[in-house]
LOVEXMAR-473079 format. One record per residue (C-alpha): residue number from 1; residue in three letters; y, x, z. Coordinates in steps of 0.05 Angstrom, whole numbers, padded with zeros to 5 digits, always signed. Each point is the difference from the previous one (the first is absolute). Layout:
N
[r NUM,ALA,[Y,X,Z]] ...
//
This chain:
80
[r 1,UNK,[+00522,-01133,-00033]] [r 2,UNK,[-00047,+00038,+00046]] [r 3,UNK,[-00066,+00035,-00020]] [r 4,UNK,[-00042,-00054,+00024]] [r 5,UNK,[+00031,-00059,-00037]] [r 6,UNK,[+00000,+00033,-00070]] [r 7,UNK,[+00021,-00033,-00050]] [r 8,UNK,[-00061,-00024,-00049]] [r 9,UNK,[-00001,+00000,-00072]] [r 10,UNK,[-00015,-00071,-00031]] [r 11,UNK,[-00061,+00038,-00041]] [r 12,UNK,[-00035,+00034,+00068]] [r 13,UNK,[-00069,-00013,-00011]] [r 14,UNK,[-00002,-00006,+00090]] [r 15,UNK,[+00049,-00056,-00018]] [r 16,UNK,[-00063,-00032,-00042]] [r 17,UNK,[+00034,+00007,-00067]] [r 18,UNK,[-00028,+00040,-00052]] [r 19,UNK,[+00042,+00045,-00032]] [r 20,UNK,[+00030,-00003,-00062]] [r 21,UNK,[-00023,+00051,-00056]] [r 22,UNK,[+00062,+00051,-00033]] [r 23,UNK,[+00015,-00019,-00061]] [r 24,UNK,[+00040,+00065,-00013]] [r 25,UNK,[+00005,+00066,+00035]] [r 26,UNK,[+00057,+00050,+00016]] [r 27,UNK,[+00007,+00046,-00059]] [r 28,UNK,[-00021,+00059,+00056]] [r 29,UNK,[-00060,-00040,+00019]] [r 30,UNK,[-00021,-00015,-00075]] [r 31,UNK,[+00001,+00076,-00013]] [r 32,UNK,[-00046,+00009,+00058]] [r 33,UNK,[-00043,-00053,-00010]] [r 34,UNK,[-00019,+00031,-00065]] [r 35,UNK,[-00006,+00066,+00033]] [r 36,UNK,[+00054,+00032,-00033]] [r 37,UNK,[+00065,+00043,+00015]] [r 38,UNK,[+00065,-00022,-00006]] [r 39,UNK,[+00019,+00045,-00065]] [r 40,UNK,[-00072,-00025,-00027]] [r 41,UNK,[+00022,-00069,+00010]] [r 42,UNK,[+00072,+00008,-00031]] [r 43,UNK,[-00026,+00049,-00065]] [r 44,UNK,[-00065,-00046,-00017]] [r 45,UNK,[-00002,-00076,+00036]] [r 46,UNK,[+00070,-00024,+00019]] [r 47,UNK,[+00027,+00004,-00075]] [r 48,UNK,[-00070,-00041,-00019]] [r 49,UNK,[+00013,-00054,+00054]] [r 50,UNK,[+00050,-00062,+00006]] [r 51,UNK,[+00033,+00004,+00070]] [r 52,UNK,[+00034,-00062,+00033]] [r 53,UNK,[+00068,+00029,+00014]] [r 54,UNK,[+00033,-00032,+00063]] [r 55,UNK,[+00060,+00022,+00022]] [r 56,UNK,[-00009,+00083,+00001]] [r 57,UNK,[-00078,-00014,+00021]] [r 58,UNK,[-00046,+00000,-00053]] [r 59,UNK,[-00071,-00036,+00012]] [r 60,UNK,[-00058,+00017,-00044]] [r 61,UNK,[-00048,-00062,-00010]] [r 62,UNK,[-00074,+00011,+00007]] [r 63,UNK,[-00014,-00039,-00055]] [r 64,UNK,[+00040,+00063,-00038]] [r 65,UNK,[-00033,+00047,+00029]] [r 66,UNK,[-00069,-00024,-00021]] [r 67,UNK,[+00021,-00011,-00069]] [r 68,UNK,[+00025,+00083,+00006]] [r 69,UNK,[-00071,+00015,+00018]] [r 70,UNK,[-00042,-00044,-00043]] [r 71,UNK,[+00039,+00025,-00065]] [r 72,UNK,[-00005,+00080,+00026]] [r 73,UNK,[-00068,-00008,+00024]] [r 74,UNK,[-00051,+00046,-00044]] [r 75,UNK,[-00075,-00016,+00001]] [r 76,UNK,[-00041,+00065,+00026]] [r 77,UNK,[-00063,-00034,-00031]] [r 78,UNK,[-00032,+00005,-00063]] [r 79,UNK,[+00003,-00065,-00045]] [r 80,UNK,[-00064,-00007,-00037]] 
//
């Protein structure tokens, strides 16, 4: 297929379709979109989280890690 006539994905928002939001991230991209290292991630979070095990992949659903932070979230303000 040449350059020009790329292939488009069904979800290309040029193609007029709106994307369709992740459900569940790479274990890699979970770490880093908490901001964390890999060794952070497999000492503290991954044995806190359910993973969706496919095969040798392993998929982390948002919905876990938002549970993760709500119940490890402190408050820094005073409750009066």
């Amino acid at each position: 297929m040449s350059s020009s006539r790329a292939r488009r994905s069904p979800f290309d928002a040029q193609a007029g379709i709106a994307p369709v939001p992740r459900l569940s991230l790479k274990v890699q991209e979970a770490a880093e979109a908490l901001g964390v290292s890999w060794d952070t991630w497999k000492a503290h979070i991954e044995p806190d989280v359910r993973l969706v095990r496919i095969g040798a992949r392993k998929l982390v659903p948002i919905t876990e890690l938002q549970r993760w932070l709500d119940e490890h979230a402190e408050s820094t303000l005073e409750r009066r």
